[in-house]
N, CA, C and O atoms as a GROMACS GRO file, in nm:
protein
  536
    1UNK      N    1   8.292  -2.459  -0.922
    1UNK     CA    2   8.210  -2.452  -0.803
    1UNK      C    3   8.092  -2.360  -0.823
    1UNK      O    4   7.979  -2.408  -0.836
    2UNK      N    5   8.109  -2.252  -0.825
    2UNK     CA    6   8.016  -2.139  -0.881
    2UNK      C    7   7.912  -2.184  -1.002
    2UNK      O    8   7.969  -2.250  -1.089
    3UNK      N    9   7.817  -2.168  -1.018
    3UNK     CA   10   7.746  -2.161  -1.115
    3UNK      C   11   7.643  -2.032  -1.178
    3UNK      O   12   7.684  -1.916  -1.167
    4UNK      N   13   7.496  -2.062  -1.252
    4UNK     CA   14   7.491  -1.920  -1.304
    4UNK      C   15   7.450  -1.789  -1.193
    4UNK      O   16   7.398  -1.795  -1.082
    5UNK      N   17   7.489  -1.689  -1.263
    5UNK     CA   18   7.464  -1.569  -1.198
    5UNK      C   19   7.281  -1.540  -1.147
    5UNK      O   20   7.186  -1.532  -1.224
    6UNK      N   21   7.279  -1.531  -1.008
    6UNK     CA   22   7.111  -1.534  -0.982
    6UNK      C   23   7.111  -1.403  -0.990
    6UNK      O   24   7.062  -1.358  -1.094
    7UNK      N   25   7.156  -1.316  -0.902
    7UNK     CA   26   7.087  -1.156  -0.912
    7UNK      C   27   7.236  -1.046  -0.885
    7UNK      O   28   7.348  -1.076  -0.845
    8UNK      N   29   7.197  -0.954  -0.915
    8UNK     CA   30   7.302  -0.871  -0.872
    8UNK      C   31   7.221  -0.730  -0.806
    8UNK      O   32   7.136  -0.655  -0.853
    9UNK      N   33   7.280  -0.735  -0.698
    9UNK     CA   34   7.222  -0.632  -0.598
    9UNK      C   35   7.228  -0.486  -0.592
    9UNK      O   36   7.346  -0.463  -0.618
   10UNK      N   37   7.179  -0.393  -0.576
   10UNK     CA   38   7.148  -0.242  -0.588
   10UNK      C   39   7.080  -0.229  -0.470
   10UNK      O   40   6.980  -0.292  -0.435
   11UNK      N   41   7.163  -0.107  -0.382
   11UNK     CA   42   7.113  -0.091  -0.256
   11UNK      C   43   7.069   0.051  -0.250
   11UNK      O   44   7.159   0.134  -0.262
   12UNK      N   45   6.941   0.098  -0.234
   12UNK     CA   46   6.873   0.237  -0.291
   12UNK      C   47   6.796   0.283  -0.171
   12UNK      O   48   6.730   0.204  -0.106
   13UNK      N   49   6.805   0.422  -0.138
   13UNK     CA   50   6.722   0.509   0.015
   13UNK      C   51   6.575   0.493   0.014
   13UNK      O   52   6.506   0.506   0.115
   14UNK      N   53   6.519   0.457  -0.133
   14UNK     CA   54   6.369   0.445  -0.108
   14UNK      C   55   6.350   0.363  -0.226
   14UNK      O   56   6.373   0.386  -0.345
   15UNK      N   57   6.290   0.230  -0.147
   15UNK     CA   58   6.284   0.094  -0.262
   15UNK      C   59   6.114   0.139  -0.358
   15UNK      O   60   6.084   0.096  -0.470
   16UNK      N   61   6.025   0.239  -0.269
   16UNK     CA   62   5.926   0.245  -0.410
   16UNK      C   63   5.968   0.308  -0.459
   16UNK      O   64   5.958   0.263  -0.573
   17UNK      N   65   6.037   0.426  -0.467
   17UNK     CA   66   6.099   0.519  -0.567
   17UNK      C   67   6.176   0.467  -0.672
   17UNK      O   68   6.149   0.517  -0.781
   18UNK      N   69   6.293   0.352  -0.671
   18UNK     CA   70   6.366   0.280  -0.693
   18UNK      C   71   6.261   0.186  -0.790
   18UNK      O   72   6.295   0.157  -0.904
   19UNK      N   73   6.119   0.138  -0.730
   19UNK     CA   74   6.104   0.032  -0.798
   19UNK      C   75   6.023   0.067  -0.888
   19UNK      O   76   6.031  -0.007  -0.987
   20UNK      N   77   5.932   0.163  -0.900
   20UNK     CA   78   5.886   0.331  -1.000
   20UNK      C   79   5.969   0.308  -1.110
   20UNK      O   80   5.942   0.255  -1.218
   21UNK      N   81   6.088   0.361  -1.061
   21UNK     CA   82   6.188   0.386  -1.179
   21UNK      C   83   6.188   0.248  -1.268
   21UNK      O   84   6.145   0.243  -1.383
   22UNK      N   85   6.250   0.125  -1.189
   22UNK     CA   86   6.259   0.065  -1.280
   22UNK      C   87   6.131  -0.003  -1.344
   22UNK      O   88   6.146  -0.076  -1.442
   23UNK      N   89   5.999   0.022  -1.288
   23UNK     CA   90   5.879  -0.034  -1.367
   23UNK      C   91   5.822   0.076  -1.486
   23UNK      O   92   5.777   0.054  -1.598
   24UNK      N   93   5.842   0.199  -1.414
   24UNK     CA   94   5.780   0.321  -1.502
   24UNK      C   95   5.847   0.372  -1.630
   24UNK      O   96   5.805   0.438  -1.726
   25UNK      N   97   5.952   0.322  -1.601
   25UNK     CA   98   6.074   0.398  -1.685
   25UNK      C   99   6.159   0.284  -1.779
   25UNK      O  100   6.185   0.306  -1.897
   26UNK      N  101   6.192   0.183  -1.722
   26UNK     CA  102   6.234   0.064  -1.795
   26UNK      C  103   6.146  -0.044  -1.817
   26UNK      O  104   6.192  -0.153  -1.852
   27UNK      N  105   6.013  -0.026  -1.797
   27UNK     CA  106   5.897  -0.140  -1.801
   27UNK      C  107   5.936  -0.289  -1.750
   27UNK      O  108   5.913  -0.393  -1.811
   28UNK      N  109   5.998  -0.279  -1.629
   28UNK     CA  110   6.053  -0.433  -1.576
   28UNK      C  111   5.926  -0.449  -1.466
   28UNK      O  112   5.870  -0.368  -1.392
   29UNK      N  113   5.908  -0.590  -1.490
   29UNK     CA  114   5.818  -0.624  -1.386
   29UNK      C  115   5.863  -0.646  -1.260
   29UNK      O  116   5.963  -0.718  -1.256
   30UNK      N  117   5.796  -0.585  -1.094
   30UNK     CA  118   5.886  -0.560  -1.000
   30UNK      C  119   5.791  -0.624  -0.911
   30UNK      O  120   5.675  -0.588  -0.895
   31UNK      N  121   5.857  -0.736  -0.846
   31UNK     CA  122   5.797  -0.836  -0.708
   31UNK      C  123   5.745  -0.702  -0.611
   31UNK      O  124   5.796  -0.590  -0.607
   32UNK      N  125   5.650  -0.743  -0.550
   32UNK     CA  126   5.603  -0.676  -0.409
   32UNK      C  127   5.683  -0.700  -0.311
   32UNK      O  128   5.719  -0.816  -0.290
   33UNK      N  129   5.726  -0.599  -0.232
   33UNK     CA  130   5.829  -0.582  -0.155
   33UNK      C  131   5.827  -0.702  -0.018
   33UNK      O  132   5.736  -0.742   0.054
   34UNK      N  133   5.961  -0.730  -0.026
   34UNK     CA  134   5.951  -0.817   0.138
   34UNK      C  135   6.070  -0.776   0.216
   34UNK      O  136   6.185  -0.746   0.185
   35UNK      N  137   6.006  -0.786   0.328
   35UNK     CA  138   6.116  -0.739   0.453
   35UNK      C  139   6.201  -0.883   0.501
   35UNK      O  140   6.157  -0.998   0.501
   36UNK      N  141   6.302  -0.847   0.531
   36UNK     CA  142   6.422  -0.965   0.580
   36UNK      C  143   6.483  -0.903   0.724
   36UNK      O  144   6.581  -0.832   0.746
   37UNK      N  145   6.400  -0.950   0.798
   37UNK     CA  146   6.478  -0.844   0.947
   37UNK      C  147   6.601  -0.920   0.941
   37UNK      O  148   6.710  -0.863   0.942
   38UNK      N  149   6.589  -1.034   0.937
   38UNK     CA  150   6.723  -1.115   0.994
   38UNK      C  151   6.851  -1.056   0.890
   38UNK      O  152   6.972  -1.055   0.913
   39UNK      N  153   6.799  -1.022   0.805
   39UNK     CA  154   6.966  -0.975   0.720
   39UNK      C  155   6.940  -0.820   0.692
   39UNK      O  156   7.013  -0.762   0.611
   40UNK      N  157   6.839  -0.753   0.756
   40UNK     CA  158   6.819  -0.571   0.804
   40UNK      C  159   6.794  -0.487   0.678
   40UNK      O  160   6.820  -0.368   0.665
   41UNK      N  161   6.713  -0.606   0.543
   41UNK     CA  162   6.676  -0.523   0.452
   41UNK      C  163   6.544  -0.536   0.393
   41UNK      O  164   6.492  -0.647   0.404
   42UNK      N  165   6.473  -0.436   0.325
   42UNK     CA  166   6.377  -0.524   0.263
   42UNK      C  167   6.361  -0.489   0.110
   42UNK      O  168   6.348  -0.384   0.048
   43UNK      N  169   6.365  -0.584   0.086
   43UNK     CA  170   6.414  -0.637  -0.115
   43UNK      C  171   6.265  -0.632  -0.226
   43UNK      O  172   6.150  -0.630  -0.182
   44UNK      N  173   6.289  -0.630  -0.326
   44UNK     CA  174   6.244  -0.650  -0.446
   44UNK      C  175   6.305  -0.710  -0.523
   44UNK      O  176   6.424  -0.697  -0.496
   45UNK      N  177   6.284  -0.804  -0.651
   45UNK     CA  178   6.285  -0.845  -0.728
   45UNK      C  179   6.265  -0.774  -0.908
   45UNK      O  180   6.158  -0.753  -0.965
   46UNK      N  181   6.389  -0.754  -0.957
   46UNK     CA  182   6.349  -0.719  -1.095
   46UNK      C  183   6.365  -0.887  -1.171
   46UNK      O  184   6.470  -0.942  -1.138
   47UNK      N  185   6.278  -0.966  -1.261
   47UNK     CA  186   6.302  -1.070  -1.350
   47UNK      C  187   6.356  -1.041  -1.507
   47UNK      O  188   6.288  -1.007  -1.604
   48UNK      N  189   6.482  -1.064  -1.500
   48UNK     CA  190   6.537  -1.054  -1.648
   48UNK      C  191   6.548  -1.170  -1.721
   48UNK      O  192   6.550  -1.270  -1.649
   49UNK      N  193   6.556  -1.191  -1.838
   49UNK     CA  194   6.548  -1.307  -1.911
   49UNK      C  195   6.664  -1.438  -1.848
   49UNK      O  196   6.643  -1.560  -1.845
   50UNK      N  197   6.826  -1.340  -1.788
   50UNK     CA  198   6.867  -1.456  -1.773
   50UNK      C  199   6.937  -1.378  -1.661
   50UNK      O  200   7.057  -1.353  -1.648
   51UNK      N  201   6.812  -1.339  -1.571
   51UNK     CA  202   6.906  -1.312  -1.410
   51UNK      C  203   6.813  -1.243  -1.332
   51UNK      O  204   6.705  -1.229  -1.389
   52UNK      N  205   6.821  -1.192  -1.210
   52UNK     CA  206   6.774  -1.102  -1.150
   52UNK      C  207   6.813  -0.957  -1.119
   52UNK      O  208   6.933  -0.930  -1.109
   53UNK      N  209   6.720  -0.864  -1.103
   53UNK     CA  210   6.842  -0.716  -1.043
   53UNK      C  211   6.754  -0.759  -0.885
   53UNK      O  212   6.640  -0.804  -0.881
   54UNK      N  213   6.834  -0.733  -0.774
   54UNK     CA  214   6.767  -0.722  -0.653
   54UNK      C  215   6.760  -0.572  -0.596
   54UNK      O  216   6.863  -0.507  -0.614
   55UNK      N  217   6.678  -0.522  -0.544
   55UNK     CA  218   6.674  -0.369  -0.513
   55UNK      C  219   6.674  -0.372  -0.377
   55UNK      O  220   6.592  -0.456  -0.339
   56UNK      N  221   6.744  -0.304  -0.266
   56UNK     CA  222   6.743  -0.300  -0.163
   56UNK      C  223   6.703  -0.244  -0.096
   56UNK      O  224   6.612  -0.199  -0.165
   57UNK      N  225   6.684  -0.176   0.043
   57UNK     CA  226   6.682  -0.032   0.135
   57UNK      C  227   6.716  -0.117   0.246
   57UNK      O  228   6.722  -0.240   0.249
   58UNK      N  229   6.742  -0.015   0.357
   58UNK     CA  230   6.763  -0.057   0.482
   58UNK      C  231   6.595  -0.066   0.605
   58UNK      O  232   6.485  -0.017   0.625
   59UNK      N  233   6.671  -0.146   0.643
   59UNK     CA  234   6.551  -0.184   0.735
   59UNK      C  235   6.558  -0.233   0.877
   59UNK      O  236   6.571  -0.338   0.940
   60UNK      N  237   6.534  -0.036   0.909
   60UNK     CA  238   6.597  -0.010   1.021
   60UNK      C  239   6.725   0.042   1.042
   60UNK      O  240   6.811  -0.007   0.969
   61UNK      N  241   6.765   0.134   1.126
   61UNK     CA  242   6.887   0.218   1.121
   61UNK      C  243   7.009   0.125   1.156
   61UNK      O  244   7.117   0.185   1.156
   62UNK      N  245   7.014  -0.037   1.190
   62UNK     CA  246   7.157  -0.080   1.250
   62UNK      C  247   7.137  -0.144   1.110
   62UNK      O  248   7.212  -0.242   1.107
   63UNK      N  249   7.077  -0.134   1.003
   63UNK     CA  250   7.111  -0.248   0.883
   63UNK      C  251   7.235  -0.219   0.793
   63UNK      O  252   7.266  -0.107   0.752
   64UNK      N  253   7.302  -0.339   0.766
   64UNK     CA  254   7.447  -0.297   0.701
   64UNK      C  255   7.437  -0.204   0.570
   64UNK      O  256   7.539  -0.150   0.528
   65UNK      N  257   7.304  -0.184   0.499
   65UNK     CA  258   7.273  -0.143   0.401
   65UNK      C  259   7.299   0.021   0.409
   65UNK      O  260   7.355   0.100   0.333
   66UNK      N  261   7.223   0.038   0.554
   66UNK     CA  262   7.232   0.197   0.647
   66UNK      C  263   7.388   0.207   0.580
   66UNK      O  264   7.418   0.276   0.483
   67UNK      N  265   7.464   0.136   0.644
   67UNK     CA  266   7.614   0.218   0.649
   67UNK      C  267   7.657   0.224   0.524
   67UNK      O  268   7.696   0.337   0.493
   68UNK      N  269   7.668   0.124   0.417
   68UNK     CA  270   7.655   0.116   0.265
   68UNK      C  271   7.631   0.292   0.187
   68UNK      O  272   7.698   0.378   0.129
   69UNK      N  273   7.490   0.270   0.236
   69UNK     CA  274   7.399   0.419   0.194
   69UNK      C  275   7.483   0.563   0.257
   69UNK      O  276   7.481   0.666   0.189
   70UNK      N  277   7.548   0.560   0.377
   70UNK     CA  278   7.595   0.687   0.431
   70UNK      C  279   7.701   0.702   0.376
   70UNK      O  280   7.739   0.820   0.373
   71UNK      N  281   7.795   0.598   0.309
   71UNK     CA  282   7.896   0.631   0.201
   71UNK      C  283   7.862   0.693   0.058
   71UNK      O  284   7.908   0.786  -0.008
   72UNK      N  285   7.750   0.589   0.039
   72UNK     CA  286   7.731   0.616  -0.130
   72UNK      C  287   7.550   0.672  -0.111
   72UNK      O  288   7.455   0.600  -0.142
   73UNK      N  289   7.539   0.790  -0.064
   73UNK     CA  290   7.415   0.823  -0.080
   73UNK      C  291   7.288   0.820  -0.192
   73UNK      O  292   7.166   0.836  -0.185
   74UNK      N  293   7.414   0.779  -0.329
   74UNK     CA  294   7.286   0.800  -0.418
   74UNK      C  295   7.244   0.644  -0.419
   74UNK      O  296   7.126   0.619  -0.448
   75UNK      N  297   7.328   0.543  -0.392
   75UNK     CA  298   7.279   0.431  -0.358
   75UNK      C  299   7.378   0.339  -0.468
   75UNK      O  300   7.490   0.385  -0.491
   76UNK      N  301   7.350   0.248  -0.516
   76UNK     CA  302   7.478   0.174  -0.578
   76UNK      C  303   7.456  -0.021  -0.573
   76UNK      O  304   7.391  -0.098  -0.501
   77UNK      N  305   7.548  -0.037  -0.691
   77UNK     CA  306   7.562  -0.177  -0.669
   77UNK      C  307   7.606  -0.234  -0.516
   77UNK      O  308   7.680  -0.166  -0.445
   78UNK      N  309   7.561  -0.346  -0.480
   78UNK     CA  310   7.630  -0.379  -0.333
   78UNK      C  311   7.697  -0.528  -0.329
   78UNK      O  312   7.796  -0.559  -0.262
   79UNK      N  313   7.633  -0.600  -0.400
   79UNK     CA  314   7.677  -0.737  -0.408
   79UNK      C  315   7.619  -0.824  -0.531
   79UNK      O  316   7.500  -0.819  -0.563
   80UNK      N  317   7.714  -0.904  -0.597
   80UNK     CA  318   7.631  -1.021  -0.696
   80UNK      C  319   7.646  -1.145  -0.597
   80UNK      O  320   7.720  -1.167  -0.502
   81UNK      N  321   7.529  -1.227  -0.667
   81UNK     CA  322   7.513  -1.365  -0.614
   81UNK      C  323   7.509  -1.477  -0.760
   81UNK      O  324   7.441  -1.488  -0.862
   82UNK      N  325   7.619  -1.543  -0.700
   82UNK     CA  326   7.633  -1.669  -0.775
   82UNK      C  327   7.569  -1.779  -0.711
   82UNK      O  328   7.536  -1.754  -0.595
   83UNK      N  329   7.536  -1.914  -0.760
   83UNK     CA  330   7.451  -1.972  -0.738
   83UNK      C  331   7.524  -2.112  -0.754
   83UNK      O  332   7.571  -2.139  -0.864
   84UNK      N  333   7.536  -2.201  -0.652
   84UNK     CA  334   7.622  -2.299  -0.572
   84UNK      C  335   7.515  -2.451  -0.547
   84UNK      O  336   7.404  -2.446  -0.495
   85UNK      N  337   7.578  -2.570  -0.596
   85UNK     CA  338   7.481  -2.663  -0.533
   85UNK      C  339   7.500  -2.715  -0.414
   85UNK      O  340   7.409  -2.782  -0.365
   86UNK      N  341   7.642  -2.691  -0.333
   86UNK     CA  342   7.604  -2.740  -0.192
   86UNK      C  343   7.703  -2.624  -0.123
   86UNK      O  344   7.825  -2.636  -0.111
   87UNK      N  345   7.619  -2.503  -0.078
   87UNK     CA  346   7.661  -2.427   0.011
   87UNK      C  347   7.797  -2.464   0.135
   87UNK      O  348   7.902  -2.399   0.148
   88UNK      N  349   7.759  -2.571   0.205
   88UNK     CA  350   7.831  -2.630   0.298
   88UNK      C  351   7.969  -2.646   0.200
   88UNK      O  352   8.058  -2.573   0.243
   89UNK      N  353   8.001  -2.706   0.108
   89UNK     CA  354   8.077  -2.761   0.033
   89UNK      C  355   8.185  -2.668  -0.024
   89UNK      O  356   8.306  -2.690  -0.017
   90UNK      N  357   8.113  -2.538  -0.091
   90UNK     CA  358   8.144  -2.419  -0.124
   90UNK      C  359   8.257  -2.351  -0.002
   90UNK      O  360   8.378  -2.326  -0.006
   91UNK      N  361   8.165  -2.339   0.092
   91UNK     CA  362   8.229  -2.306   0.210
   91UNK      C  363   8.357  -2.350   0.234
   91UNK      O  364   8.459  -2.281   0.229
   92UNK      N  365   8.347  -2.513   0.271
   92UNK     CA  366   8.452  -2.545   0.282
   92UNK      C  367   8.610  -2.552   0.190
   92UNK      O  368   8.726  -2.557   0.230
   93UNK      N  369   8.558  -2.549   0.069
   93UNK     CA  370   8.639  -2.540  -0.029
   93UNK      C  371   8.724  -2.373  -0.025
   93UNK      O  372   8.843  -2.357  -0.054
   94UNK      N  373   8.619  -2.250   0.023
   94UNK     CA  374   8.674  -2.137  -0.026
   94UNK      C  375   8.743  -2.126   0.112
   94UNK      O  376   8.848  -2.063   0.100
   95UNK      N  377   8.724  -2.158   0.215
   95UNK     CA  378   8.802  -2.167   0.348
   95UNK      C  379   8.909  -2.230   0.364
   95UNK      O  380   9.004  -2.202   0.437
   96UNK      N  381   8.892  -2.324   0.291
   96UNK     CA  382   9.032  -2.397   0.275
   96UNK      C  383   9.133  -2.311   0.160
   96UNK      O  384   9.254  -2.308   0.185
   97UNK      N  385   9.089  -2.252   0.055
   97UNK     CA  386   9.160  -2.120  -0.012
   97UNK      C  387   9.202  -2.034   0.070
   97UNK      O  388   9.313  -1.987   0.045
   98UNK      N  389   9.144  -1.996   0.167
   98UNK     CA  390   9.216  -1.912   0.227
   98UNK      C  391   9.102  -1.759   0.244
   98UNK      O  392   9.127  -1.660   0.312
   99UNK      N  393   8.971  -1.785   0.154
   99UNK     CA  394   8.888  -1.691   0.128
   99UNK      C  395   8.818  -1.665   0.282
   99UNK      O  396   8.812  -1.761   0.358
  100UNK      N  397   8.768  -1.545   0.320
  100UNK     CA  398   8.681  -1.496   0.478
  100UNK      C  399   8.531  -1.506   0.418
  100UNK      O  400   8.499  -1.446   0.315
  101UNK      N  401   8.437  -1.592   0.496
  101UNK     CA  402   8.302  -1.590   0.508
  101UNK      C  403   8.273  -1.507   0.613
  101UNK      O  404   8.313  -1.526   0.728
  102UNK      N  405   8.190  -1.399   0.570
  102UNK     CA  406   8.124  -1.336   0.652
  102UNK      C  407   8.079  -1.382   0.768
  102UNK      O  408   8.056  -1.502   0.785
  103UNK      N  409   8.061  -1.287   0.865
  103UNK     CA  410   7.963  -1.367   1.023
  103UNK      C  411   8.010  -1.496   1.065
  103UNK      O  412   8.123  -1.535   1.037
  104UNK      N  413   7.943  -1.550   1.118
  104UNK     CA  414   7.989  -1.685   1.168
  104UNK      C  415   8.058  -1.812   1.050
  104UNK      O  416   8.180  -1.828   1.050
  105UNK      N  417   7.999  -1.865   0.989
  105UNK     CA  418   8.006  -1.892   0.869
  105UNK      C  419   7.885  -1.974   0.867
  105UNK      O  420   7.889  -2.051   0.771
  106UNK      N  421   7.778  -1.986   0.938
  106UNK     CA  422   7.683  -2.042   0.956
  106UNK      C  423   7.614  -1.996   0.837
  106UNK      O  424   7.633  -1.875   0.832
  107UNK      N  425   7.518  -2.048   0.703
  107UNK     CA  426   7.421  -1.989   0.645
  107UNK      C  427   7.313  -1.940   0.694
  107UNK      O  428   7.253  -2.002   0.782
  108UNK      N  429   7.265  -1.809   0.643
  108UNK     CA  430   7.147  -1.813   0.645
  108UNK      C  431   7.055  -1.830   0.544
  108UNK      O  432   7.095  -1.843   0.428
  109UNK      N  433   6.904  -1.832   0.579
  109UNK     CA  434   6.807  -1.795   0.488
  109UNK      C  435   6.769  -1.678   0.373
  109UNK      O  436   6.697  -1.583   0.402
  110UNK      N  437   6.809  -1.691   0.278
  110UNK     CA  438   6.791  -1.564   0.222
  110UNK      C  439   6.645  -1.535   0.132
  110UNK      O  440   6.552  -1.617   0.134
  111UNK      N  441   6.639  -1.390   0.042
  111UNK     CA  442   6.522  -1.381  -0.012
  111UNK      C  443   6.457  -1.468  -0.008
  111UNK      O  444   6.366  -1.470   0.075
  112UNK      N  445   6.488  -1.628  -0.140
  112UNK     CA  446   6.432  -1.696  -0.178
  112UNK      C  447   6.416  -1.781  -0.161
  112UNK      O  448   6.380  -1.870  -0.238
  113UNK      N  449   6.448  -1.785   0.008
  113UNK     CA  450   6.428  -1.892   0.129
  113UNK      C  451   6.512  -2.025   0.077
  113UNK      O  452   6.456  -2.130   0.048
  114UNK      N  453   6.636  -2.006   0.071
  114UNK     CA  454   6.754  -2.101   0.027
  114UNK      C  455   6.859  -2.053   0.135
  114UNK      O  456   6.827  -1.957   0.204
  115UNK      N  457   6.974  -2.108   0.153
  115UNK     CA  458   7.074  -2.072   0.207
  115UNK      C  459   7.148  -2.013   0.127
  115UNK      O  460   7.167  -2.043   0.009
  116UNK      N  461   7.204  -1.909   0.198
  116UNK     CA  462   7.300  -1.804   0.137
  116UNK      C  463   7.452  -1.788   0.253
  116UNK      O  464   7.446  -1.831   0.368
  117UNK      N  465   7.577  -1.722   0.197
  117UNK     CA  466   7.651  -1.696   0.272
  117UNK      C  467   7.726  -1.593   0.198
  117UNK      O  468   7.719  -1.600   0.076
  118UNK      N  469   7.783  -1.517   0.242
  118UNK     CA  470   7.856  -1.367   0.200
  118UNK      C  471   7.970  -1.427   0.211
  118UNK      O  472   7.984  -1.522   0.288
  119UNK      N  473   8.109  -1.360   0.105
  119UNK     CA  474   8.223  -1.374   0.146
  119UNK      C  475   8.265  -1.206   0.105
  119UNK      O  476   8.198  -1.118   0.050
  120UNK      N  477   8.410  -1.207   0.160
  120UNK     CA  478   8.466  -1.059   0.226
  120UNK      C  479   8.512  -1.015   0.085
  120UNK      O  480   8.592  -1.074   0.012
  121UNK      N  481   8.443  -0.895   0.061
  121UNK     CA  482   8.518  -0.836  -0.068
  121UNK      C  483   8.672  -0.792  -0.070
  121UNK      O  484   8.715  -0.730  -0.168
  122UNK      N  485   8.747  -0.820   0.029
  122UNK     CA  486   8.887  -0.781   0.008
  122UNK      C  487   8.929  -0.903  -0.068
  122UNK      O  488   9.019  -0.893  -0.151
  123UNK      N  489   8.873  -1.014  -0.045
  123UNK     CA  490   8.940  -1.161  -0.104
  123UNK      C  491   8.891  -1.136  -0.257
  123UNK      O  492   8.978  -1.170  -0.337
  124UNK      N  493   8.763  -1.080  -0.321
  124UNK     CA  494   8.705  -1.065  -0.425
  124UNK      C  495   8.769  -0.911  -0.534
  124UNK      O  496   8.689  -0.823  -0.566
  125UNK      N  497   8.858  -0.906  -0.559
  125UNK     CA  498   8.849  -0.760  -0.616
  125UNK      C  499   8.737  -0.633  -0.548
  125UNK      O  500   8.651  -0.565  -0.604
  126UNK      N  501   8.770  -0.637  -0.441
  126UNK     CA  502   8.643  -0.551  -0.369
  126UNK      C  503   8.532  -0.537  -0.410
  126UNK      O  504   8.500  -0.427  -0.455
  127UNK      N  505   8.429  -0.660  -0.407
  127UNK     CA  506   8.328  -0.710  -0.474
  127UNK      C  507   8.254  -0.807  -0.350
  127UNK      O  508   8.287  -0.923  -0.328
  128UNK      N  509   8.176  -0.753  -0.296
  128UNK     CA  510   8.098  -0.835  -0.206
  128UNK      C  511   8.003  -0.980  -0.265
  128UNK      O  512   7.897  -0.978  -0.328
  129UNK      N  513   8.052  -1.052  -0.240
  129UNK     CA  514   7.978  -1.191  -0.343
  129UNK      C  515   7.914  -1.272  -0.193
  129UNK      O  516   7.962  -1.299  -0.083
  130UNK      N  517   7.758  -1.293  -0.271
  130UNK     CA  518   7.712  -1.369  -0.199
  130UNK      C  519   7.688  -1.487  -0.299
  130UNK      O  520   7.656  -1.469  -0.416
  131UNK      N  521   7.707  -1.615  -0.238
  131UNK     CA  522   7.634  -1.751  -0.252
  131UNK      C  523   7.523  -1.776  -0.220
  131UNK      O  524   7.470  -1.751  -0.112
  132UNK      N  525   7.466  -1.842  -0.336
  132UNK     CA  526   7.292  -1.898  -0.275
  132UNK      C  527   7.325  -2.067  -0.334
  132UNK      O  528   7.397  -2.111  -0.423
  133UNK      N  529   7.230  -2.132  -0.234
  133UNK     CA  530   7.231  -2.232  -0.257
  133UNK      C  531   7.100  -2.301  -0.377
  133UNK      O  532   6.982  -2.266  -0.377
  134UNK      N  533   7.153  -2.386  -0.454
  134UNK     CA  534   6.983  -2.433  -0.545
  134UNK      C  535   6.955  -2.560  -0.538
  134UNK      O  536   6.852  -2.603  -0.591
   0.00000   0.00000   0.00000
């Protein structure tokens, strides 16, 4: 069901500081920042030969990222995303396992304006996995 790995997520208190580091210091080329109110973060893009790093912050004090960050202040991995050809399908398959989709189970829109859906890291080795659709 799963297919290749798109990005794996890093959720950090200050995304230019964060994205400094990784341009100044590891010479990775780093997308211009975009805000996602609807999922309360706003992201960057690192491009690796065969994946993405995504860089996070919160955006806005109710974003799940906020509460993430007040645990792990220095900031931290938060989620990988695997990459699925029919979201709906996925869904139904890991629901019928027995696996918890986040929120409603409705997709949303994510970064790269595809559908995405979170499932519950207790079902994952305490590993927050999101699905994107391609």
């Amino acid at each position: 069901m799963i297919g290749r790995l798109n990005h794996v997520a890093i959720a950090v208190s200050d995304l230019a500081a964060a994205s400094a580091l990784y341009r100044d210091t590891l010479g990775a080329h780093v997308t211009a920042p975009v805000a996602l109110p609807e999922h309360g973060v706003s992201v960057v893009f690192i491009a690796l030969p065969n994946s993405k790093i995504e860089l996070m912050e919160p955006l806005g004090a109710n974003s799940p990222i906020a509460a993430f960050l007040a645990k792990n202040p220095d900031g931290g991995m938060h989620h990988i995303c695997y990459e699925v050809s029919d979201i709906l399908d996925a869904r139904a398959r890991l629901k019928a396992g027995g696996a918890r989709v986040l929120g409603d189970g409705t997709p949303k829109i994510g970064a790269h304006g595809k559908p995405v859906l979170f499932l519950h890291p207790k079902d994952f080795n305490g590993t927050l996995i999101e699905l994107e659709q391609v």
